[in-house]
PAFI-948616 format. One record per residue (C-alpha): z, x, y; residue in one letter; residue number from 1. Coordinates in steps of 0.001 Angstrom, whole numbers. Last residue first. Layout:
BEGIN
<up=Z	east=X	north=Y	residuo=A	num=NUM>
...
! end
This chain:
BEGIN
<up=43637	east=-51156	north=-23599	residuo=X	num=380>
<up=45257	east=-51166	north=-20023	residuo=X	num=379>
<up=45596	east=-47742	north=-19258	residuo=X	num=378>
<up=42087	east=-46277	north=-20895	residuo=X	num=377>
<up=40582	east=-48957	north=-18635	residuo=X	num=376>
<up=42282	east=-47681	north=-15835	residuo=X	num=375>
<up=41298	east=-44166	north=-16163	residuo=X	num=374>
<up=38032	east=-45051	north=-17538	residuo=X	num=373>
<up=37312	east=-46133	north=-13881	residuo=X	num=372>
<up=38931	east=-43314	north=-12113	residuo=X	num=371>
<up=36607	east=-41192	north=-13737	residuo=X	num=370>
<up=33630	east=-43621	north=-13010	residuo=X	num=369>
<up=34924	east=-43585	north=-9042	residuo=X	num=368>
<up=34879	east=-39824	north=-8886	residuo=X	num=367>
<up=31432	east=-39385	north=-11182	residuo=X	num=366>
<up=29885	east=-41884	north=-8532	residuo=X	num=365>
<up=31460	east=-39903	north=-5606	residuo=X	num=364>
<up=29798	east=-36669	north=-7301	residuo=X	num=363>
<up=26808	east=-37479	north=-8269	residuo=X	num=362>
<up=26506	east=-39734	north=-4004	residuo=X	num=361>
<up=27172	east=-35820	north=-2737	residuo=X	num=360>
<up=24998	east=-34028	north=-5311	residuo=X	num=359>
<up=22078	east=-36482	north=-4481	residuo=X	num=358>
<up=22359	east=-35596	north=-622	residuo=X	num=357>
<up=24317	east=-36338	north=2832	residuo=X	num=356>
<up=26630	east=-39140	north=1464	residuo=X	num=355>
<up=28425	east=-40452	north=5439	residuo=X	num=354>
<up=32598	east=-39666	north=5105	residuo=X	num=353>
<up=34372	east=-43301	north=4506	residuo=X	num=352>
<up=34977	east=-42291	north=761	residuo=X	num=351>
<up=38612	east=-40435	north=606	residuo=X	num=350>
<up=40652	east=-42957	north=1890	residuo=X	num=349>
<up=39081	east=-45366	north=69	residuo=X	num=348>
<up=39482	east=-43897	north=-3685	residuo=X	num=347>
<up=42052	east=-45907	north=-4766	residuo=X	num=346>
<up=41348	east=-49307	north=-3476	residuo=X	num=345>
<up=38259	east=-49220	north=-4873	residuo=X	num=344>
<up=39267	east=-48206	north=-8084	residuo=X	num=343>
<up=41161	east=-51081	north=-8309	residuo=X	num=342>
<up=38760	east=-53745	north=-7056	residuo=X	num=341>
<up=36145	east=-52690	north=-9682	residuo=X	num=340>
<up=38703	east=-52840	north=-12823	residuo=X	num=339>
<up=39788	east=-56010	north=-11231	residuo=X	num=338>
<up=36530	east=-57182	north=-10790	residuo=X	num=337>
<up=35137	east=-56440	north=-14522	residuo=X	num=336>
<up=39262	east=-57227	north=-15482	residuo=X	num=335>
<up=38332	east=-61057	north=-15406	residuo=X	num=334>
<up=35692	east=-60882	north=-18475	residuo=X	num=333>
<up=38066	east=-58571	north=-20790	residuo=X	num=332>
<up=38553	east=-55563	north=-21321	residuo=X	num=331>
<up=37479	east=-52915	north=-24423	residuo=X	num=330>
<up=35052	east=-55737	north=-26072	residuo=X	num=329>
<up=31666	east=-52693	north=-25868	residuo=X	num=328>
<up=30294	east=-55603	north=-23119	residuo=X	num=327>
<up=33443	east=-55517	north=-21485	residuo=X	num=326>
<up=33424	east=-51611	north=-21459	residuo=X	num=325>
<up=30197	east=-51361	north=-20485	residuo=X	num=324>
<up=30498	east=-53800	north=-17616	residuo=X	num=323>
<up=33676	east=-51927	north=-16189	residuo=X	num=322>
<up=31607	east=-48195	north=-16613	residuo=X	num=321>
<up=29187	east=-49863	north=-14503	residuo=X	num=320>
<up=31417	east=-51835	north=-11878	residuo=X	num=319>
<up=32859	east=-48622	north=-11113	residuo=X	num=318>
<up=29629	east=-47167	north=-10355	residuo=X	num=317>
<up=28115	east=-49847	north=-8258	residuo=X	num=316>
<up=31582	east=-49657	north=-6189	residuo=X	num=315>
<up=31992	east=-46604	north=-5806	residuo=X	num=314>
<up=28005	east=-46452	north=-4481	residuo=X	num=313>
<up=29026	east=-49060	north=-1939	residuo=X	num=312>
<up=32252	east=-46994	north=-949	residuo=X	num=311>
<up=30349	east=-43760	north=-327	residuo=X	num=310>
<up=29906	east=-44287	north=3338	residuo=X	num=309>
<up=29858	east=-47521	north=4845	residuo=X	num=308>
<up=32861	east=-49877	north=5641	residuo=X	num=307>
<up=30574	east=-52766	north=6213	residuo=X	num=306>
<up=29420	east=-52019	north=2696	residuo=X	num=305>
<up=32158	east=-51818	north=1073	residuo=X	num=304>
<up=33555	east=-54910	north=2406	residuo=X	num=303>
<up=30627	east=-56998	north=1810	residuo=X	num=302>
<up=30710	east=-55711	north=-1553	residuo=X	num=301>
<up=34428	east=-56852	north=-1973	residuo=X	num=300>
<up=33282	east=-60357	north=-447	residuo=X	num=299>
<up=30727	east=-60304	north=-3024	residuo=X	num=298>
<up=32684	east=-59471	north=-5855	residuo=X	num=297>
<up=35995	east=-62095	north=-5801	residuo=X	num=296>
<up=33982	east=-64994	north=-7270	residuo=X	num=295>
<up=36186	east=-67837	north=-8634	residuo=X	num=294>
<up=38326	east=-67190	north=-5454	residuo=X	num=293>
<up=35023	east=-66561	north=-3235	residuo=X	num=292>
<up=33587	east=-70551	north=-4113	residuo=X	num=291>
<up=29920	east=-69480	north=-2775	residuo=X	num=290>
<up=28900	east=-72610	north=-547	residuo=X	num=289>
<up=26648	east=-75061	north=-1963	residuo=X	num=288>
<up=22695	east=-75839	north=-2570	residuo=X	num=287>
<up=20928	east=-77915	north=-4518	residuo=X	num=286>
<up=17241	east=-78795	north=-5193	residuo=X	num=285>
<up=16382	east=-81871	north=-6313	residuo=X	num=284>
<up=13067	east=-82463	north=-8707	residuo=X	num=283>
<up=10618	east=-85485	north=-8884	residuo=X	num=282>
<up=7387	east=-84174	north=-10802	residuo=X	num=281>
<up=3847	east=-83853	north=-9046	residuo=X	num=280>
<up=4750	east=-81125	north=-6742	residuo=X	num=279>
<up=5119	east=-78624	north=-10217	residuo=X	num=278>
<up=6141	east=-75505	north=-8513	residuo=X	num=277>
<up=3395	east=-72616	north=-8976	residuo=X	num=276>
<up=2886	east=-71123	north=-11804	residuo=X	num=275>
<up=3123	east=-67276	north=-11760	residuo=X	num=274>
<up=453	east=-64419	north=-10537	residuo=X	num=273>
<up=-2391	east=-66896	north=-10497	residuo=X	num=272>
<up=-4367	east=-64861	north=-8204	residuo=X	num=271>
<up=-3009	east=-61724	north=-6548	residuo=X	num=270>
<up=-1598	east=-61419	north=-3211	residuo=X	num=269>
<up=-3034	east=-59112	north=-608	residuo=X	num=268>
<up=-856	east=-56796	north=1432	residuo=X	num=267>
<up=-15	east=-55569	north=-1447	residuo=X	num=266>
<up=-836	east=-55302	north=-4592	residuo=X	num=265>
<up=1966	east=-54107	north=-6280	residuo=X	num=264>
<up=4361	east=-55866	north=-4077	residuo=X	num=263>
<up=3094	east=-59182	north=-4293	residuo=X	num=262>
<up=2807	east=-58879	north=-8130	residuo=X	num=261>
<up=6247	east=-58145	north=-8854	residuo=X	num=260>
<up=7498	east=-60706	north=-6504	residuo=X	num=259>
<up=5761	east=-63075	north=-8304	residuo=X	num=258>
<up=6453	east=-62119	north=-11883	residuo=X	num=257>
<up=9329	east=-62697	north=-11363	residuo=X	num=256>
<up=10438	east=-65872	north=-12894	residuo=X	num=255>
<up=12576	east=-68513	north=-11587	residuo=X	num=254>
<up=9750	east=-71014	north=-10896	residuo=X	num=253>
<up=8461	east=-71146	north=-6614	residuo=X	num=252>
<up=9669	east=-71119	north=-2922	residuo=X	num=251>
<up=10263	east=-69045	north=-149	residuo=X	num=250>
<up=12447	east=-70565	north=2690	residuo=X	num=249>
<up=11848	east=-70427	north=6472	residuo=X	num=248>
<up=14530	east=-71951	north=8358	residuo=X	num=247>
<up=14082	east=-73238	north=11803	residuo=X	num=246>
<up=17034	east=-73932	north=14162	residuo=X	num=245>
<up=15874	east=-71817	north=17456	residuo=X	num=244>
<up=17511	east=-68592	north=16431	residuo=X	num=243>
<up=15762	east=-68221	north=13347	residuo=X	num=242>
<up=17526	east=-68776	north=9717	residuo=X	num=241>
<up=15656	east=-66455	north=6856	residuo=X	num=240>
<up=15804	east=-68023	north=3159	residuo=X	num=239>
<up=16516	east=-66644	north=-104	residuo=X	num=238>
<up=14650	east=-67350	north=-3644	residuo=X	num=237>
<up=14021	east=-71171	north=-3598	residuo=X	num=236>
<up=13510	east=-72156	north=-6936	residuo=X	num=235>
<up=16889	east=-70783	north=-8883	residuo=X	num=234>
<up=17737	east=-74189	north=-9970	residuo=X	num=233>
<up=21551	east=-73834	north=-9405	residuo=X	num=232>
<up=21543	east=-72688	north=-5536	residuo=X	num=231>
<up=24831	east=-71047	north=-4736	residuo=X	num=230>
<up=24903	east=-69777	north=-1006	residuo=X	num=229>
<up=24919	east=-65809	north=79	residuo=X	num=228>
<up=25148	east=-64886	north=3607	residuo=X	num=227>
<up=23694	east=-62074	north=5899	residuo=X	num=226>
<up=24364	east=-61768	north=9196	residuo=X	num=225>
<up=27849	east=-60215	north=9395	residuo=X	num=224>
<up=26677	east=-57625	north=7372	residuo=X	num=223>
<up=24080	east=-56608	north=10569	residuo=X	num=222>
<up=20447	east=-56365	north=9547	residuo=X	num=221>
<up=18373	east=-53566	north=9937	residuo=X	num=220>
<up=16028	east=-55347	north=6654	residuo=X	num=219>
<up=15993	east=-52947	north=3397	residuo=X	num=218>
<up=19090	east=-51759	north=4482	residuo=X	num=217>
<up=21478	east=-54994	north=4867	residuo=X	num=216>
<up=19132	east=-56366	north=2452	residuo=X	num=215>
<up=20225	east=-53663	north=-475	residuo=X	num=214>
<up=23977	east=-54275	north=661	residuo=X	num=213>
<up=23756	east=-58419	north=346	residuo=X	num=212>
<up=21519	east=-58123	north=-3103	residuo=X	num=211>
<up=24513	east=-55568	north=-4392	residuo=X	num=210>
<up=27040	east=-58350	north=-3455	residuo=X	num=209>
<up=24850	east=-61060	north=-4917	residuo=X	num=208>
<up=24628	east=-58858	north=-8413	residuo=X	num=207>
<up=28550	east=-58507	north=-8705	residuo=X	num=206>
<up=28302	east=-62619	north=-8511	residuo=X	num=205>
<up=30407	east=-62106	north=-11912	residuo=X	num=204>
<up=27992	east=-63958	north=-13802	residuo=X	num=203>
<up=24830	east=-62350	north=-12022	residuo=X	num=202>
<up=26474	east=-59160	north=-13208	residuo=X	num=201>
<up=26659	east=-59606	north=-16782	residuo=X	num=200>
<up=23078	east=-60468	north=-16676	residuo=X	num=199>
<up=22331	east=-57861	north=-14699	residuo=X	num=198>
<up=24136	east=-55537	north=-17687	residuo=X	num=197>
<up=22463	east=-57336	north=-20142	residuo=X	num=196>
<up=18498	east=-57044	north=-19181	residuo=X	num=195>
<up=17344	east=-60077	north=-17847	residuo=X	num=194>
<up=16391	east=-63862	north=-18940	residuo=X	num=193>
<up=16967	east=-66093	north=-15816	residuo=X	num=192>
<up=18467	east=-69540	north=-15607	residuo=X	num=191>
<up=21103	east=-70772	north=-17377	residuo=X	num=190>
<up=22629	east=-67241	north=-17875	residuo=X	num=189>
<up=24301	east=-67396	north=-21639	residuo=X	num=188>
<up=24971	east=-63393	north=-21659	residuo=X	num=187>
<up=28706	east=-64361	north=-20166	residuo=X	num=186>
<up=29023	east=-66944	north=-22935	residuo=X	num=185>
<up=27779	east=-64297	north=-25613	residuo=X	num=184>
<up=31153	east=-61867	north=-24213	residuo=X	num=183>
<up=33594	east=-64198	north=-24375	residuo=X	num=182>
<up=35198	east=-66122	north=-21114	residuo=X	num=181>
<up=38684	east=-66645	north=-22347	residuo=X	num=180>
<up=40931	east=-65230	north=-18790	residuo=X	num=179>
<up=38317	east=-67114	north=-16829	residuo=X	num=178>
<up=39296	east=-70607	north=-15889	residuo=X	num=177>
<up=37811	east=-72125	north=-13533	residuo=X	num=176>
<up=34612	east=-73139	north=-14107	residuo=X	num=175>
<up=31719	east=-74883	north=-12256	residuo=X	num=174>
<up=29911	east=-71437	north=-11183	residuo=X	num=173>
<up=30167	east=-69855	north=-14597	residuo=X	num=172>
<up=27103	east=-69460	north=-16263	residuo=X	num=171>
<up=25163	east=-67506	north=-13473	residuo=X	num=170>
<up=25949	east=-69079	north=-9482	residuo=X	num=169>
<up=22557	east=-69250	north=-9154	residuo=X	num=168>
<up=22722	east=-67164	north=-6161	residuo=X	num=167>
<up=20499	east=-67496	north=-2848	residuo=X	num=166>
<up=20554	east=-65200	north=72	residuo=X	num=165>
<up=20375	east=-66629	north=3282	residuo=X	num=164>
<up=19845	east=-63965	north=6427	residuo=X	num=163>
<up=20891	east=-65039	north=9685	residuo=X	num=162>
<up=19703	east=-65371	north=13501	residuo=X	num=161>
<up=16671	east=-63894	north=13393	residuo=X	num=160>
<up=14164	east=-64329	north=16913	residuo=X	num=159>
<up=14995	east=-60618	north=17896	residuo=X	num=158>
<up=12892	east=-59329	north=14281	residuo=X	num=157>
<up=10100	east=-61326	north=15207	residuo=X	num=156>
<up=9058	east=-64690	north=13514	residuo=X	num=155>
<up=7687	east=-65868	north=10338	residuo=X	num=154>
<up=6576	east=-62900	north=8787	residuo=X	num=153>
<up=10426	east=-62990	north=8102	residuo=X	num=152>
<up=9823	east=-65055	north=4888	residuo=X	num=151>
<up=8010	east=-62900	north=3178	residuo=X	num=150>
<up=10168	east=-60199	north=3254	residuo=X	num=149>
<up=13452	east=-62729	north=2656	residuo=X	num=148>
<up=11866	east=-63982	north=-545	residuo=X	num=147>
<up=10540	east=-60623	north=-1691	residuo=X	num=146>
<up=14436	east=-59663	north=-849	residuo=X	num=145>
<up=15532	east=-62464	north=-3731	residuo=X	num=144>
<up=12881	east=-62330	north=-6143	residuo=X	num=143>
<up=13858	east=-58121	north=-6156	residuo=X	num=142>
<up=10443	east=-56798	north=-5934	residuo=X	num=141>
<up=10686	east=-54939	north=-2352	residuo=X	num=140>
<up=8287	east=-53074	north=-1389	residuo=X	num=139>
<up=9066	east=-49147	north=939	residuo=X	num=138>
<up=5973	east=-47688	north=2723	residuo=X	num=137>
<up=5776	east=-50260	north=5272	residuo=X	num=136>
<up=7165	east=-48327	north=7690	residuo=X	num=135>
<up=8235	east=-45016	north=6094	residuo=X	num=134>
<up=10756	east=-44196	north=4251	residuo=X	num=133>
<up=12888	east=-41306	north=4560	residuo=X	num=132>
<up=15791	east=-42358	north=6029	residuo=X	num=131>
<up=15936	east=-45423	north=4709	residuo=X	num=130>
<up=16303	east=-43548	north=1268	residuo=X	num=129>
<up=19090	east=-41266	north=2526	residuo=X	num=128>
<up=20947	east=-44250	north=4148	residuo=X	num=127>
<up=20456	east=-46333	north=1114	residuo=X	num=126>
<up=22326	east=-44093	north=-1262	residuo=X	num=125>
<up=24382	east=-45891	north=-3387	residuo=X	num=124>
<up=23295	east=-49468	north=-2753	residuo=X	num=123>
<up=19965	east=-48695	north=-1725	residuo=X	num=122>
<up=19186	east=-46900	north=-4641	residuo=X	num=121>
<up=21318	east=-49856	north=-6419	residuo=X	num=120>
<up=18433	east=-52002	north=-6081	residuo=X	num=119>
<up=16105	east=-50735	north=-8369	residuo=X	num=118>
<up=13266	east=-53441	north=-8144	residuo=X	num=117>
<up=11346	east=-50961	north=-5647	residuo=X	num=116>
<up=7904	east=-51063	north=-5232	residuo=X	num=115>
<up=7574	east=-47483	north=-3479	residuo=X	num=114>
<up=4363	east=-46406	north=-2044	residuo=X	num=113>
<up=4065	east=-42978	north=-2538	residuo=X	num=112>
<up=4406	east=-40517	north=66	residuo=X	num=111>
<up=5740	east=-37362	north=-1754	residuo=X	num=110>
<up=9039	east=-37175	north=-473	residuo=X	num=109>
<up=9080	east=-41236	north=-893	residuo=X	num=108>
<up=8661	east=-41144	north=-4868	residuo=X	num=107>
<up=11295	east=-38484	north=-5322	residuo=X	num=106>
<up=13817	east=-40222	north=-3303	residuo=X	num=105>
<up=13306	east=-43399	north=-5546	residuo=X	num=104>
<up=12905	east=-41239	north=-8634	residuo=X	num=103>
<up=16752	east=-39954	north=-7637	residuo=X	num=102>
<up=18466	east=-42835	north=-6446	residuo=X	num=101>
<up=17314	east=-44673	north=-10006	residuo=X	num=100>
<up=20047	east=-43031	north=-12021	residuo=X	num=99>
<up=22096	east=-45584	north=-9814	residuo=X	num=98>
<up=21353	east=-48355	north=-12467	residuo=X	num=97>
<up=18904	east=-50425	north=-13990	residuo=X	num=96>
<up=14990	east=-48694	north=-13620	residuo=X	num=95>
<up=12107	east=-50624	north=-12311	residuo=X	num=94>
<up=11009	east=-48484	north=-9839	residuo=X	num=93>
<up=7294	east=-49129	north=-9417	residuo=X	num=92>
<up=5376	east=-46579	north=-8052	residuo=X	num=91>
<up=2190	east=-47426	north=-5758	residuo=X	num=90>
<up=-1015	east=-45933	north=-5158	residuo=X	num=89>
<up=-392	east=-42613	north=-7148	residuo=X	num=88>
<up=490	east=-38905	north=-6198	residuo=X	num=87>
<up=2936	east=-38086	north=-9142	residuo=X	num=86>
<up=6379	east=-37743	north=-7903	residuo=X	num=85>
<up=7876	east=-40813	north=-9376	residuo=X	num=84>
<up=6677	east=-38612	north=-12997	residuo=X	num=83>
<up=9377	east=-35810	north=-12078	residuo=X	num=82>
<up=11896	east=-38072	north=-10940	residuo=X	num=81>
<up=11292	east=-40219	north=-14054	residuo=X	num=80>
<up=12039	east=-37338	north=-16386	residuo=X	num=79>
<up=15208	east=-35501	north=-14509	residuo=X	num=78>
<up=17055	east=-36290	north=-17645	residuo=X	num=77>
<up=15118	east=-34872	north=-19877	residuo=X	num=76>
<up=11377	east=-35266	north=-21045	residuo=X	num=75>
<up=7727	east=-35270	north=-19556	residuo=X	num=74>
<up=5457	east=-35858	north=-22427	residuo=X	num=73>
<up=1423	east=-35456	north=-21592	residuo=X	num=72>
<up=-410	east=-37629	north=-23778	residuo=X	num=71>
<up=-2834	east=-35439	north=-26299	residuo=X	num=70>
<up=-1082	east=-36911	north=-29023	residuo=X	num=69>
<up=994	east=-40070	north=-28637	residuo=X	num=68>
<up=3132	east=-41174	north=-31732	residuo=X	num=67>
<up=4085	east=-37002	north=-32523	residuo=X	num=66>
<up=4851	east=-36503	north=-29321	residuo=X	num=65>
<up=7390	east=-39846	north=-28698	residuo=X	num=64>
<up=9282	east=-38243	north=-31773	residuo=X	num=63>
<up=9674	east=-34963	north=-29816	residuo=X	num=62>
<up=10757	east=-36690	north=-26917	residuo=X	num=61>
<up=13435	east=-38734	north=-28712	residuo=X	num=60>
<up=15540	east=-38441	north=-25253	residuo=X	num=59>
<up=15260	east=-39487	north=-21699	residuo=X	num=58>
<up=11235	east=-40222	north=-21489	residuo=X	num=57>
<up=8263	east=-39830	north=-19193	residuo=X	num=56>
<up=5017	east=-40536	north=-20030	residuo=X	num=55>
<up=1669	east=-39543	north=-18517	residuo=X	num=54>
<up=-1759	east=-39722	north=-19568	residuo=X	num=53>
<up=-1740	east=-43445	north=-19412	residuo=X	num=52>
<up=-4414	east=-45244	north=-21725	residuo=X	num=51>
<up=-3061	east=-48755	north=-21155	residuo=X	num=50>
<up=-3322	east=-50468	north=-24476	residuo=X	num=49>
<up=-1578	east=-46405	north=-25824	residuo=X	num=48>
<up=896	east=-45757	north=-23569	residuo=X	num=47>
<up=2189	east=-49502	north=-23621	residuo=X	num=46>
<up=2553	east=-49052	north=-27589	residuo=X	num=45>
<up=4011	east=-45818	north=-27378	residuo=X	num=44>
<up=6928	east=-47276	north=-24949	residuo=X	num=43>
<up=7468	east=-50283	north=-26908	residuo=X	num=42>
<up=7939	east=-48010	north=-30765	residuo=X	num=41>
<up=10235	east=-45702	north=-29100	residuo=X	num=40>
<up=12181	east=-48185	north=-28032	residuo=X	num=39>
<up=15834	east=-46418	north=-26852	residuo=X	num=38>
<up=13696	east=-43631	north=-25048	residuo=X	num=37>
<up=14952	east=-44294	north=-21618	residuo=X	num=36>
<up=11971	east=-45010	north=-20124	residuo=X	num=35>
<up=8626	east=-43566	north=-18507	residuo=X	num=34>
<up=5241	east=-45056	north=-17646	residuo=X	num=33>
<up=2511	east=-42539	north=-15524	residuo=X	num=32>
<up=-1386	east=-43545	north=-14821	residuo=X	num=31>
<up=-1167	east=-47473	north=-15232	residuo=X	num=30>
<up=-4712	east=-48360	north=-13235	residuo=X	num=29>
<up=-4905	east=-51469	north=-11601	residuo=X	num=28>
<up=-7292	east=-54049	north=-10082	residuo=X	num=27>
<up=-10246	east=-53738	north=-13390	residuo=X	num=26>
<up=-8726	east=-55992	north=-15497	residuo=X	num=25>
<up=-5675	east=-58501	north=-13945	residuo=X	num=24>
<up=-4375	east=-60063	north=-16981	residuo=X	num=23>
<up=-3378	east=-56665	north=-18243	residuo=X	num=22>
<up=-1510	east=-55712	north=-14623	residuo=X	num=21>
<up=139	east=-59287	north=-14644	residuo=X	num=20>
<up=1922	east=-57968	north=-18031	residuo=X	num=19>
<up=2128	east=-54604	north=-17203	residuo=X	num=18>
<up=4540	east=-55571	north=-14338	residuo=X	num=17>
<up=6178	east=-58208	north=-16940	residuo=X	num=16>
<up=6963	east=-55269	north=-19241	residuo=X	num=15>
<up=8540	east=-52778	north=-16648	residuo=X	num=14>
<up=10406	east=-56034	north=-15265	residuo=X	num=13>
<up=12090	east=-56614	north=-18529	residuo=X	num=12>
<up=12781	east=-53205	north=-19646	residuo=X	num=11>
<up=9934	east=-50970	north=-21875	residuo=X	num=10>
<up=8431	east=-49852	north=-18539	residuo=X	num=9>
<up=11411	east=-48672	north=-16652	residuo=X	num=8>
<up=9475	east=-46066	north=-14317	residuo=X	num=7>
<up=6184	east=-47517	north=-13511	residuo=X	num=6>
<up=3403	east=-45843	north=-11895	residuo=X	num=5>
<up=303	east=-47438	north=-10445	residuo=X	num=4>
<up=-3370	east=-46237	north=-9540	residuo=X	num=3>
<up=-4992	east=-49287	north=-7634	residuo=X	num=2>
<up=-8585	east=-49834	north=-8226	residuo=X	num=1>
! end
């Protein structure tokens, strides 16, 4: 029996992980859960059908103790670092956000097994956490990197010639104007059902330029090797190009509950973790090149990352305060990038220099969100 943590367990990958962990009895054993504290009522729930003795929470601690007595209540800000360093199987990082860096470092120190669905740890501090994993000690559950991770095992690391990334292309891919895109069309995703912000992002294409970053570290592979391509139907979930021609693809419904599953128990897969494709029924699959005019983001994120240091994580963190404010109707759908581009551009010369620690990437983030409301505060 596997002992498993999950930080983010009341958000949509937190609740499908427990999801294939209930219909698995006797694999896995939920020790630890934390969250935000925004659904009280979700979190207790889990604590209680899975008997953790752990939980981990932002705010509303006090309420959470009076719901779960005799649980163990680990609350503040620093919660999920604290419970990421409990000595389990496997942690699951299923946090949104850079606030993630922290229980991702956390869980490494200690030697966990990290199944990480927070991609922008890598994104704002993926030297640190490369760094400090070990082989095979980092997972990742992002349908997109499982994809490429299985899909390597096909050859050696000398035989790759590229890295294909797929991208829905979110609500938005056939159209060109943006300046009236409203805030329910840009939650409308035709594919996936996630968490608003992501959401938000897979419209903009911000998410494919985070994906690019987090497999430029997760794999050793050059920027210039990695690509991005609009597939609609969201079946195959990235593909790995070989140097003699082949292409290995992985394959199967947009959910994830397959990724989540392969990395929790690996290296063995679990049983009926998803459907599989329906073989029977006549389908096409489509693929086309990412149209970068419509979608500015990814060749910005390809920029920051090429150009390294704390540029990636300005760009995550600008992008944050940018989707907030769209999403609170304080900008519009086209200043997200603009917003993004902008503060870019202004804190370059500063941000080349390599993030040694947390305090380093807290305080580049907290630069780049300043500048952020700056502009936002301008244009309103």
């Amino acid at each position: 029996m596997r002992d498993v943590v999950i930080l983010g367990s009341t958000g949509s990958i937190g609740v499908q992980a427990l999801e294939i962990i209930d219909a698995n009895p006797g694999q896995f054993r939920v020790v630890a859960i934390t969250a935000a504290g925004n659904n009280l009522e979700l979190l207790a729930s889990q604590a209680k059908k899975f008997k953790v003795s752990v939980v981990g929470v932002t705010h509303n601690a006090d309420a959470l103790r009076q719901a779960l007595p005799g649980v163990q209540i680990i609350d503040g800000p620093d919660a999920s670092t604290e419970v990421a360093a409990i000595t389990c199987d496997v942690v699951l990082n299923a946090i949104t956000g850079s606030i993630g860096l922290g229980p991702t470092l956390a869980a490494l120190k200690v030697g966990n097994t990290l199944a990480l669905a927070n991609k922008e740890s890598l994104v704002a501090g993926g030297e640190m956490v490369m760094a400090l994993a070990k082989p095979g000690q980092l997972l990742p559950v992002d349908s997109e990197h499982s994809a490429l991770w299985q899909s390597l095992k096909s050859g050696t690391a000398k035989e790759v010639s590229r890295l294909v990334l797929t991208a829905s292309g979110g609500p938005f891919r056939d159209r060109d104007d943006m300046s009236t895109v409203t805030i329910a069309e840009a939650l409308a995703h035709p594919t996936w059902a996630m968490g608003p912000v992501v959401t938000i992002n897979s419209a903009t294409l911000v998410n494919k330029g985070l994906e690019i970053i987090e497999a430029h570290y997760l794999f050793g592979i050059p920027y210039s090797q990695i690509e991005a391509v609009i597939h609609p139907q969201s079946v195959v979930h990235s593909l790995v190009e070989f140097i003699d021609g082949s292409t290995i693809a992985q394959a199967s419904p947009p959910n994830m509950k397959g990724p989540i599953a392969y990395a929790l128990n690996y290296p063995e897969r679990l049983a009926h973790a998803t459907a599989p494709i329906d073989w029977s029924t006549a389908a096409t699959w489509n693929f086309a090149p990412i149209d970068h005019t419509r979608f500015p983001a990814v060749d910005l994120a390809r920029r920051c990352g090429t150009l390294g240091g704390g540029l990636p994580a300005i760009f995550n963190a600008a992008n944050e305060v940018a989707v907030a404010a769209f999403l609170d109707s304080h900008i519009g759908y086209s200043a997200i990038i603009d917003t993004v581009e902008a503060v870019v551009q202004q804190l370059s010369p500063s941000a080349i220099s390599p993030l040694r620690d947390l305090a380093d990437v807290s305080a580049i983030e907290e630069d780049a969100r300043r500048v952020a409301h700056e502009l936002i505060k301008r244009a309103v």
